[in-house]
N, C-alpha and C positions, 0 to 999 in steps of 0.2 A: 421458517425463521432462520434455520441455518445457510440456505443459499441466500436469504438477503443480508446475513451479514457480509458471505462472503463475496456477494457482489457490491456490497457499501465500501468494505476495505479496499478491494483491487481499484474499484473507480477514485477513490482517494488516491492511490498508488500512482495510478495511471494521470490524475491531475496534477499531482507533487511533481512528477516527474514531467510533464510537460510543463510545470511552471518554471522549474530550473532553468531548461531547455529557455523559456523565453526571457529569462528573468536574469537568471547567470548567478554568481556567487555573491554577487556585492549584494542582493536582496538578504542572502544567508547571512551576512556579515552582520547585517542594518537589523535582523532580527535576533541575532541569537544562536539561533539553531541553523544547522545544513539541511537545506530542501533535502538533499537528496537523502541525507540520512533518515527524513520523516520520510518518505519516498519507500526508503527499504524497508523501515521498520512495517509499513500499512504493508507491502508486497508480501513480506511475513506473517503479519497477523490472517493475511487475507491464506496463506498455505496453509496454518495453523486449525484455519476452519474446515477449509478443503481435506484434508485427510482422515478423518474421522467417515464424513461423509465418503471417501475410497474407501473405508474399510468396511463400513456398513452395507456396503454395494457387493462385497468380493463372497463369495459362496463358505 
């Protein structure tokens, strides 16, 4: 469970962040919110999963 969140967040991260890229700011504007901002926040949540899992791994 825990690696698929963490790989549901980052692929999120990774999409937000390529949508910017094709999309640019004026789609950010016309919605509301900053791609890129949704973009960091998933890049975070997706770290936030990931180190539990480092730490459960380390002796």
């Amino acid at each position: 469970m825990q690696a698929s969140m963490i790989d549901l967040a980052q692929r999120i991260a990774d999409d937000m962040v390529f949508l910017h890229q094709r999309l640019g700011d004026d789609v950010s504007d016309g919605l509301g919110i900053s791609i890129s901002y949704l973009a960091e926040q998933f890049t975070l949540l997706a770290a936030a999963y990931r180190a539990p899992v480092k730490m459960e791994k380390q002796p």
